[in-house]
VEXDREN-2710 file (C-alpha; in Angstrom, 1 decimal):
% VEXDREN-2710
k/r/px/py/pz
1/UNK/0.0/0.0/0.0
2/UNK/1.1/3.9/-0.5
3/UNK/0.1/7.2/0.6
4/UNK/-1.5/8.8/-2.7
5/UNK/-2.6/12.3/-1.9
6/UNK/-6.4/13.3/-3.5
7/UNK/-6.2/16.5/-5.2
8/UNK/-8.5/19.5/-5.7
9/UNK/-9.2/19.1/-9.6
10/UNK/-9.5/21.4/-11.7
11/UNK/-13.8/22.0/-12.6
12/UNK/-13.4/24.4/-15.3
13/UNK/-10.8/26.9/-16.9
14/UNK/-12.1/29.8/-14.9
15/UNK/-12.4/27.7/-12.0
16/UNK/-9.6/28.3/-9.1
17/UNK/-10.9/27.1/-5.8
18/UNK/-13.9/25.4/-4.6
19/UNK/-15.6/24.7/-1.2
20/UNK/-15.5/20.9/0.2
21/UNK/-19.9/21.1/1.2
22/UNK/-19.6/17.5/2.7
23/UNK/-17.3/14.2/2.4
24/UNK/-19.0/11.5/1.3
25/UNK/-17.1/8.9/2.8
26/UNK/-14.9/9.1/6.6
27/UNK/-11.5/8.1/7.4
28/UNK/-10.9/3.9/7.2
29/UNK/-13.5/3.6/4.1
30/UNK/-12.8/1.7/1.1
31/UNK/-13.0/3.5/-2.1
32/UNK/-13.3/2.2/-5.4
33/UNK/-11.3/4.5/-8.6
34/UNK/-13.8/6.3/-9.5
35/UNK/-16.0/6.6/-6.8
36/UNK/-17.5/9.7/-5.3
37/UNK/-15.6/10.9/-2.1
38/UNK/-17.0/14.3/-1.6
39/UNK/-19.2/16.9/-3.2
40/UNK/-17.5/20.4/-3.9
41/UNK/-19.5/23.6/-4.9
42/UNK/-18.2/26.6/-7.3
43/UNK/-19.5/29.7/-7.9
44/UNK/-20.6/27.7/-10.9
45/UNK/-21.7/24.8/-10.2
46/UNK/-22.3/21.8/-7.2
47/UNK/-20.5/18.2/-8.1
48/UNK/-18.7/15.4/-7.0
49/UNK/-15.3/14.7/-6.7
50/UNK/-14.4/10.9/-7.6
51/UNK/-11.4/9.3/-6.7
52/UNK/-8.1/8.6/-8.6
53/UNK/-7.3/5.7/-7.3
54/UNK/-8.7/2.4/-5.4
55/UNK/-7.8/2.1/-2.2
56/UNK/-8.8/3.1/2.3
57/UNK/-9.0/6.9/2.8
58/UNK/-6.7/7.4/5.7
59/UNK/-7.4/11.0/5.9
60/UNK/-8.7/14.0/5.2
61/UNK/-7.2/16.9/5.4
62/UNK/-10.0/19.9/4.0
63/UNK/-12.9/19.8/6.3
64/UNK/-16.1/20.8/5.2
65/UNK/-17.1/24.7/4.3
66/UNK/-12.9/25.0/3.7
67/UNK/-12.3/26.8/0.8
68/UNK/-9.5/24.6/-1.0
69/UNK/-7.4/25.9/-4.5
70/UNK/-7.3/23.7/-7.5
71/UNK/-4.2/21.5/-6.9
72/UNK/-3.9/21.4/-3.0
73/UNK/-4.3/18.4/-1.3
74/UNK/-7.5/17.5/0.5
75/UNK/-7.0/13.7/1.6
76/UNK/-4.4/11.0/1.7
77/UNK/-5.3/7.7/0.4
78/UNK/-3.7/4.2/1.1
79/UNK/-3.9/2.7/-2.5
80/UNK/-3.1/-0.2/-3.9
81/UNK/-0.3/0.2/-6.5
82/UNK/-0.2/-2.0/-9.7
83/UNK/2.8/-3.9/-10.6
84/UNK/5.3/-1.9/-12.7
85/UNK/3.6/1.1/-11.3
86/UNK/5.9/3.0/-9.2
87/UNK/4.5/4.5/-6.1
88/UNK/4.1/8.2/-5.7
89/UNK/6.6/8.8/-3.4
90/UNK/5.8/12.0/-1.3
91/UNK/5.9/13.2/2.3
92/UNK/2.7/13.4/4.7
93/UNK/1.5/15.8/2.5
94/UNK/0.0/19.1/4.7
95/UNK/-2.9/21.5/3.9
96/UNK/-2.0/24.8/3.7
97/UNK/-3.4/26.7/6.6
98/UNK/-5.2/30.2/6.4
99/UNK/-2.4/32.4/8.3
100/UNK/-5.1/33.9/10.9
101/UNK/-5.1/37.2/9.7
102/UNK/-3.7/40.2/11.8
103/UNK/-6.5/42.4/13.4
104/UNK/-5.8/45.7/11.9
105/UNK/-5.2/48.6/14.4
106/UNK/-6.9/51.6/13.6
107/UNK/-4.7/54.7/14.1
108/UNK/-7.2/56.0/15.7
109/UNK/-7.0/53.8/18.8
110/UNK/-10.2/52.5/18.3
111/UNK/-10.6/48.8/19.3
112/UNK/-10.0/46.7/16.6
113/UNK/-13.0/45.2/14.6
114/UNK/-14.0/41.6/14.8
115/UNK/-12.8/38.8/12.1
116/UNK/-15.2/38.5/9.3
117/UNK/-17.5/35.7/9.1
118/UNK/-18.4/35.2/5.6
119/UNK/-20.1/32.0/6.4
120/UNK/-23.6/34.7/6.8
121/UNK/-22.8/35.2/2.7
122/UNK/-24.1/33.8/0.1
123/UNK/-22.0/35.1/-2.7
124/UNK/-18.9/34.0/-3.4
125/UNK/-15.6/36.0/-2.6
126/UNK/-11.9/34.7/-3.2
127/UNK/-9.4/34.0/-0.8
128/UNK/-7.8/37.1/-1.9
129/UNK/-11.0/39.5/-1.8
130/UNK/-11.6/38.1/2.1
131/UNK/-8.0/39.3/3.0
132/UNK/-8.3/42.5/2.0
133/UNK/-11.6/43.0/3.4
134/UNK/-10.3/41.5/6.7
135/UNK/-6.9/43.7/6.5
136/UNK/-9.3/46.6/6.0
137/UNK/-11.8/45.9/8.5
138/UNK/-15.1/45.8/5.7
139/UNK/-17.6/43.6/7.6
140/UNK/-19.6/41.5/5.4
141/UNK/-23.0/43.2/5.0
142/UNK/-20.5/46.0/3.4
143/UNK/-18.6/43.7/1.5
144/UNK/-22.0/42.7/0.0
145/UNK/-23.1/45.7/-1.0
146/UNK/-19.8/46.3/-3.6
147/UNK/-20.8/46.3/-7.3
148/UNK/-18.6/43.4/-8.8
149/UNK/-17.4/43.3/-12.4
150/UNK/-15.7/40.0/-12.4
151/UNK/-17.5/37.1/-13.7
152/UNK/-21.0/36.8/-12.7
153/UNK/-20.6/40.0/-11.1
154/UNK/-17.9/38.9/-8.3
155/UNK/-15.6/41.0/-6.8
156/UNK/-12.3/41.7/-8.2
157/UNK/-9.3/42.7/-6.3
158/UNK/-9.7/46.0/-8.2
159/UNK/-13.1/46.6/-7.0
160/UNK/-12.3/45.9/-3.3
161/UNK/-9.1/48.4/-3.9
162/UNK/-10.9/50.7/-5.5
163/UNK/-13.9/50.4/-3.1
164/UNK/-11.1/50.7/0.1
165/UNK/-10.2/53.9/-2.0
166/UNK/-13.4/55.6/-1.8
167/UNK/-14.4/54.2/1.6
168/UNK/-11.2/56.2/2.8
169/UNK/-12.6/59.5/1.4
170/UNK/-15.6/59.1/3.2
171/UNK/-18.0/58.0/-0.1
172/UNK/-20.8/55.4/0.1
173/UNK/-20.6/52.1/-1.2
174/UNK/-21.8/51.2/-4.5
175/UNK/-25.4/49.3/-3.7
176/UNK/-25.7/45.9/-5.2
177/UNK/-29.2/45.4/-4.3
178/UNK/-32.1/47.2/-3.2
179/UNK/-33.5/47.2/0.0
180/UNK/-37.2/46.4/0.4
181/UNK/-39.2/49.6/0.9
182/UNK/-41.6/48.0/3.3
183/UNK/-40.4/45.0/5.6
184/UNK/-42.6/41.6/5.1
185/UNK/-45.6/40.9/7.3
186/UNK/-45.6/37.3/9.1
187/UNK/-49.1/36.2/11.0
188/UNK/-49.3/32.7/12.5
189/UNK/-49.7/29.7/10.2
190/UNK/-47.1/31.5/7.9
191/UNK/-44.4/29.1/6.5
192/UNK/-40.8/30.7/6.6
193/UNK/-38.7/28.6/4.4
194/UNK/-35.0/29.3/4.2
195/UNK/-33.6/29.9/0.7
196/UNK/-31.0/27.3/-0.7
197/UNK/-27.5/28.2/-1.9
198/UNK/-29.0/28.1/-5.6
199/UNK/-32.2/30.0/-5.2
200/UNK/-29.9/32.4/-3.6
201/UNK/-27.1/32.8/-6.4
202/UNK/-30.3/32.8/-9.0
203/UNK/-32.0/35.6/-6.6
204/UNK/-28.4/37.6/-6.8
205/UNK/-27.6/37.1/-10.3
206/UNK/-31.2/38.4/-11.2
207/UNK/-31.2/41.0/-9.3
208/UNK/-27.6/42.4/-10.8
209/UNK/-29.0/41.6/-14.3
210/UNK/-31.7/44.3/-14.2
211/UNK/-29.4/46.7/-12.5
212/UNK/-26.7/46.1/-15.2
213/UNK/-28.9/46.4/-18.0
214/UNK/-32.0/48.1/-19.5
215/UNK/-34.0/45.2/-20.4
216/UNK/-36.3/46.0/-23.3
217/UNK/-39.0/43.0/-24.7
218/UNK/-39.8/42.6/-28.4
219/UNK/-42.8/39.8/-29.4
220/UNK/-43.3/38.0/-32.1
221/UNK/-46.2/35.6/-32.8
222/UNK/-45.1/32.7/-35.4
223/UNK/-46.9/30.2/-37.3
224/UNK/-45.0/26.9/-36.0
225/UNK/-47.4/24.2/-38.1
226/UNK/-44.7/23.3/-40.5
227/UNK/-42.3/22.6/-37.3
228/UNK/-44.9/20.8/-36.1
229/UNK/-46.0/18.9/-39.2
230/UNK/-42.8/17.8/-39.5
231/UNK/-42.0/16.7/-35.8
232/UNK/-45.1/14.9/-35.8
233/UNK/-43.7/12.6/-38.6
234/UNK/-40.5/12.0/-37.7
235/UNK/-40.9/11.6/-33.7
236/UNK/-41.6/7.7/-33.1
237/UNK/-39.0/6.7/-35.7
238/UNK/-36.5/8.9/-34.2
239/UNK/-37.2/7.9/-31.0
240/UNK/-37.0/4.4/-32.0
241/UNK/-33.8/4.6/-34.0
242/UNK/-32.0/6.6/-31.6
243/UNK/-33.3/5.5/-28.0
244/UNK/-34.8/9.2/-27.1
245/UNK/-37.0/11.4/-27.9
246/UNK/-36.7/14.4/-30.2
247/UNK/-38.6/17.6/-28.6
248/UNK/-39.3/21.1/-30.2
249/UNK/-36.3/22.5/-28.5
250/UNK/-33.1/21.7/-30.7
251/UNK/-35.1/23.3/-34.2
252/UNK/-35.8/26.2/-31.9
253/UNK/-31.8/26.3/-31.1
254/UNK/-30.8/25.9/-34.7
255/UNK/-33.2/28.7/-35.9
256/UNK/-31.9/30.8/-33.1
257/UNK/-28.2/30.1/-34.6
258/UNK/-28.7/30.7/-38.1
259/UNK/-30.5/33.9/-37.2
260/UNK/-27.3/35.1/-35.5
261/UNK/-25.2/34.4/-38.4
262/UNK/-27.6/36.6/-40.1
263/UNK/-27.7/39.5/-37.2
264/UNK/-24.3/38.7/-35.7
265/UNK/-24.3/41.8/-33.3
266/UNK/-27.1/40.2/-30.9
267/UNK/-24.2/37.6/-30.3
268/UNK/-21.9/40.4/-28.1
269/UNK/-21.0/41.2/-24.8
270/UNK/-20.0/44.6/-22.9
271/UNK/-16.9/45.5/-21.0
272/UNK/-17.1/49.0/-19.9
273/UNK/-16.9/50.8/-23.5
274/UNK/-15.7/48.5/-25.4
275/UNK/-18.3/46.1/-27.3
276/UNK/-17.1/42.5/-27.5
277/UNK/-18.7/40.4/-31.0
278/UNK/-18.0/36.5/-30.5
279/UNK/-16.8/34.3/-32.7
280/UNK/-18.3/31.4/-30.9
281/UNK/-22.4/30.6/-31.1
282/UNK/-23.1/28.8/-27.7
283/UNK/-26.5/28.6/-26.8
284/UNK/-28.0/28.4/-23.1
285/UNK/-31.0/26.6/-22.5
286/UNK/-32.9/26.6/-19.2
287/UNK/-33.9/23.8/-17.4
288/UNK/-36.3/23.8/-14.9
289/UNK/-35.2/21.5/-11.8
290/UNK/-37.3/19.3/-9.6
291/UNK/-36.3/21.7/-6.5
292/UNK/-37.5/23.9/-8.4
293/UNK/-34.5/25.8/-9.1
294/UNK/-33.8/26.9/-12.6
295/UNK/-30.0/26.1/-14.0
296/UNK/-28.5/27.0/-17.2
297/UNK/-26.5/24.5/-19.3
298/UNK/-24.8/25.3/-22.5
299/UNK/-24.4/24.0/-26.4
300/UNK/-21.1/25.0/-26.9
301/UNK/-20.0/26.2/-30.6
302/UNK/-24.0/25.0/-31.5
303/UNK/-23.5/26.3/-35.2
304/UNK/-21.5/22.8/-35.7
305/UNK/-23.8/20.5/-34.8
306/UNK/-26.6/18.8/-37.2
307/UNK/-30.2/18.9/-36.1
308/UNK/-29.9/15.5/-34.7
309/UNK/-26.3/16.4/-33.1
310/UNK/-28.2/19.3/-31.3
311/UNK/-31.5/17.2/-30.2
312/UNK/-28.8/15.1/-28.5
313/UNK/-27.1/18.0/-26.5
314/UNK/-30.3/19.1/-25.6
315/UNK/-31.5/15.6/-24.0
316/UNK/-28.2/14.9/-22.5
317/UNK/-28.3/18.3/-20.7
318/UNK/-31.1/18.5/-19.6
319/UNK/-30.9/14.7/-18.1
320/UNK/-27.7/15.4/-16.3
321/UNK/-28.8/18.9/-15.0
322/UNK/-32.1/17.4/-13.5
323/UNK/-29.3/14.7/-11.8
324/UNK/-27.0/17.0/-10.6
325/UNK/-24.5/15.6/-12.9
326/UNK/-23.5/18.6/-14.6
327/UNK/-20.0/19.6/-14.6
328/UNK/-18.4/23.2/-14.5
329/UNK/-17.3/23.6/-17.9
330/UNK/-21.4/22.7/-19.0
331/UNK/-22.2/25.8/-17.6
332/UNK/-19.9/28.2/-18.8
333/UNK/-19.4/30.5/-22.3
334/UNK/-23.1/31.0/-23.3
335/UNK/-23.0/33.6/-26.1
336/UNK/-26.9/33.3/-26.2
337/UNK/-29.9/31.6/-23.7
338/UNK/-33.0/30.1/-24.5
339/UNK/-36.1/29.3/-22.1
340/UNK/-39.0/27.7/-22.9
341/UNK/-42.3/28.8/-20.7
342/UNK/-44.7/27.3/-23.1
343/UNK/-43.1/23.7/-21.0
344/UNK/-45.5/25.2/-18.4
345/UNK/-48.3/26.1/-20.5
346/UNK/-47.6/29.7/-20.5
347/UNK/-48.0/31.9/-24.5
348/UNK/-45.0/34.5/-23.6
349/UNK/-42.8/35.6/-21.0
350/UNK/-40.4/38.8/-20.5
351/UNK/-36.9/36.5/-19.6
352/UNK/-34.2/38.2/-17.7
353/UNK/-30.8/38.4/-19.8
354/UNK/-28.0/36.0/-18.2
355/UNK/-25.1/38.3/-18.0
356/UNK/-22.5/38.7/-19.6
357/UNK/-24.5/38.2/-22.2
358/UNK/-26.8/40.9/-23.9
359/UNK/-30.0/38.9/-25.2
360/UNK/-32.4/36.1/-24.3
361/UNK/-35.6/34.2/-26.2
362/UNK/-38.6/32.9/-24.6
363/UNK/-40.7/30.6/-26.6
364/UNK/-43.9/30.2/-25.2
365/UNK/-47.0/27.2/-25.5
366/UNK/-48.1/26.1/-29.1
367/UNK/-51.4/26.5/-29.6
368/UNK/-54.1/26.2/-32.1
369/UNK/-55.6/29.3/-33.4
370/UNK/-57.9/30.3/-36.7
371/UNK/-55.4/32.2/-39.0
372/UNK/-56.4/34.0/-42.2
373/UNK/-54.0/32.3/-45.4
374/UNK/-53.8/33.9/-48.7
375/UNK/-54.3/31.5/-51.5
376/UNK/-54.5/31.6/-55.6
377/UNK/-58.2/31.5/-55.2
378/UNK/-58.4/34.2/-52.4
379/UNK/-58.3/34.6/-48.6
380/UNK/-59.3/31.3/-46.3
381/UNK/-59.3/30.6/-42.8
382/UNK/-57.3/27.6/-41.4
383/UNK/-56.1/26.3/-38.2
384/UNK/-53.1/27.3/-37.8
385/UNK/-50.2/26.1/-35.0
386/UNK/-49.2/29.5/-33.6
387/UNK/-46.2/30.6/-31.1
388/UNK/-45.5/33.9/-29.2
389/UNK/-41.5/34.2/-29.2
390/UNK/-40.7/36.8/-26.5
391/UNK/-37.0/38.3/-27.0
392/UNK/-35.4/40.6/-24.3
393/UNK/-32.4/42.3/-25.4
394/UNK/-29.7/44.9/-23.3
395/UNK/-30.7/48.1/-24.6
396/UNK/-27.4/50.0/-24.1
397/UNK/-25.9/47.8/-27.2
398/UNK/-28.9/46.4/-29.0
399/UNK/-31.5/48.7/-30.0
400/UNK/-35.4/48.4/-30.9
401/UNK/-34.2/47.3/-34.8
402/UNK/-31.6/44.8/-34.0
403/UNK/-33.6/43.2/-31.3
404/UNK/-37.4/43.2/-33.4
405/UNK/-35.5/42.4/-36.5
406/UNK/-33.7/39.1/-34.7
407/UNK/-37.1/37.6/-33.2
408/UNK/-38.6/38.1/-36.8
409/UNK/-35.8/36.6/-38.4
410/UNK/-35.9/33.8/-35.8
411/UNK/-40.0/33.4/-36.5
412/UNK/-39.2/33.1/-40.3
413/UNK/-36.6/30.5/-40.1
414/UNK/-39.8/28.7/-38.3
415/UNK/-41.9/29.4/-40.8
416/UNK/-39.9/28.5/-43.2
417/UNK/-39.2/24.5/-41.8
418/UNK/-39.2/22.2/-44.6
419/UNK/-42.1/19.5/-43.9
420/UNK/-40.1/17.2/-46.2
421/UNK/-36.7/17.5/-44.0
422/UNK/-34.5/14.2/-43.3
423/UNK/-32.7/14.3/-40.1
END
């Protein structure tokens, strides 16, 4: 048997750190390679962390709510080693431990503030953002109020030191959220329930999304009955050739992306002044959990795949997301999100934009309607299979042309479905 140590892996290229939430198995287990030992969170996303090797865990050195870097050890393993394979050969390998940092003094001889305790927060900070708040004595319920321009709105170092800055002259921080005008009322038989660490993120995130960005809603409603026609024909043999089902959502994703090959501007993001057009179309979807959470997975570089390639993605997304088996990277580098209401029967929605990103389409229920059709031998009435798409757009960089003229593009490419398609 040898030590092996069990290392922090790396979830994602943006991904530095994560928090251990709770081992999975305790000191003098067995493990199996492969097998889940503990369940990590990002500011991403929650998964598990399986194990390199077979073997007892004789340790663990990260307990649980630790904030651990990519690379650091967080348990020792006895593992069985493999004939011809040499043993990693490396000292009882230590944790790094979070110097306790030095109470600042204030020079005005003021008693020192207490250590912060960002276990109250829901939003992530790094290791680096907690020392300087420490260092500068910023208790939480400031820190939280700091407009962040990192990723997902985080706080940078710059923002801290910039905030730390202004704090010094005396200004007022920057407020991240508003304040309810009137506190809520509780009467007996009220139910408090306690948010989750997801509803919480999705609150935040929402929250900064309408404060980042003027959200402005264009509709469109589209006549879907070739789309339909056609799904309606091909469904049972698809399903039976490939093992799953083939729902409306990947021909709504492939309309989206050749409409933004058409209007390639909706596909941008902002950074201060400088407007960024990407190269890569990676469509969001939205998936509704059964928590009843709402998580985001993503199509990466969607323009490449066929229809059936995409009806794929879109099942196996949506599968692992409702099992918590999505990782990091499935998460990241949406260009473009798409969420369907009409799933719970409603016609249109007004969806909030998922920053960075500067646009978002809602397609809502299909529904049978009487529509008036021009014909050779004059104008008839038919029923129709009809579709409100509801697109919000970022009205600093996409105006009321770009924005109509994408969910009319997207509503012709609909339209336009070829009944006689092979997939």
């Amino acid at each position: 048997m040898a030590r092996v140590e069990l290392i922090m892996p790396k979830m994602g290229e943006s991904i530095m750190e994560a928090t251990i939430l709770k081992w999975l198995k305790k000191p003098g287990d067995k493990i199996e390679q492969d097998e889940s030992v503990l369940e990590v969170a990002t500011d991403k996303v929650d998964t598990e962390v399986p194990s390199t090797h077979a073997g007892v865990l004789e340790e663990i050195l990260a307990k649980e709510g630790e904030v651990v870097k990519v690379g650091k050890p967080i348990a020792v393993l006895s593992a069985s080693v493999g004939a011809g394979t040499p043993a990693p050969q490396t000292p009882k390998p230590q944790i790094e431990a979070n110097p306790a940092p030095k109470k600042a003094v204030p020079s005005n001889g003021a008693t020192p503030l207490a250590v912060a305790d960002f276990k109250s927060s829901s939003r992530f900070y790094s290791p680096l953002v907690k020392n300087i708040a420490r260092e500068e004595q910023i208790p939480v319920a400031e820190l939280e109020a700091i407009s962040g321009t990192g990723a997902e709105g985080r706080v940078t170092k710059k923002d801290i030191l910039a905030y730390v800055q202004t704090r010094k002259g005396g200004a007022p921080a920057m407020v991240r959220t508003a304040t309810p005008l009137v506190a809520a009322s509780i009467s007996a038989g009220d139910e408090i329930m306690q948010m989750d660490r997801m509803r919480k993120m999705i609150a935040e995130r929402m929250v900064d999304s309408k404060r980042v960005s003027p959200h402005v809603t264009s509709f469109v409603e589209a006549d879907v009955t070739n789309v339909v026609t056609w799904r309606n024909k091909i469904k049972a043999a698809f399903e039976k050739a490939e093992g799953e089902p083939i729902t409306f959502t990947p021909l709504f994703v492939e309309a989206i992306v050749k409409a933004i090959k058409d209007l390639p501007m909706i596909n941008i993001q902002v950074d201060g002044d400088r407007i960024i057009r990407k190269k890569e179309i990676s469509i969001g979807m939205a998936v509704a959990l059964p928590s009843g959470n709402l998580i985001v997975p993503v199509i990466r570089n969607a323009d490449q795949y066929s229809l059936k390639g995409l009806a794929k993605a879109v099942n196996d997304l949506a599968k692992r997301a409702r099992e918590n088996k999505l990782k990091a990277d499935d998460l990241s580098g949406g260009t473009f999100t798409l969420t369907n209401v009409g799933t719970f029967g409603n016609v249109m929605g007004t969806p909030i934009i998922m920053q960075p990103q500067v646009a978002i389409m809602a397609t809502g229920a299909i529904q049978k309607k009487p529509a008036v059709l021009e014909t050779v031998h004059g104008d008839v009435i038919a029923i129709r299979h009809k579709m409100f798409l509801s697109h919000s757009y970022d009205h600093r960089v996409v105006d009321g042309a770009l924005g109509g003229s994408f969910v009319r593009r997207v509503a012709d490419y609909l339209e336009k479905f070829d009944v006689n398609r092979v997939i």
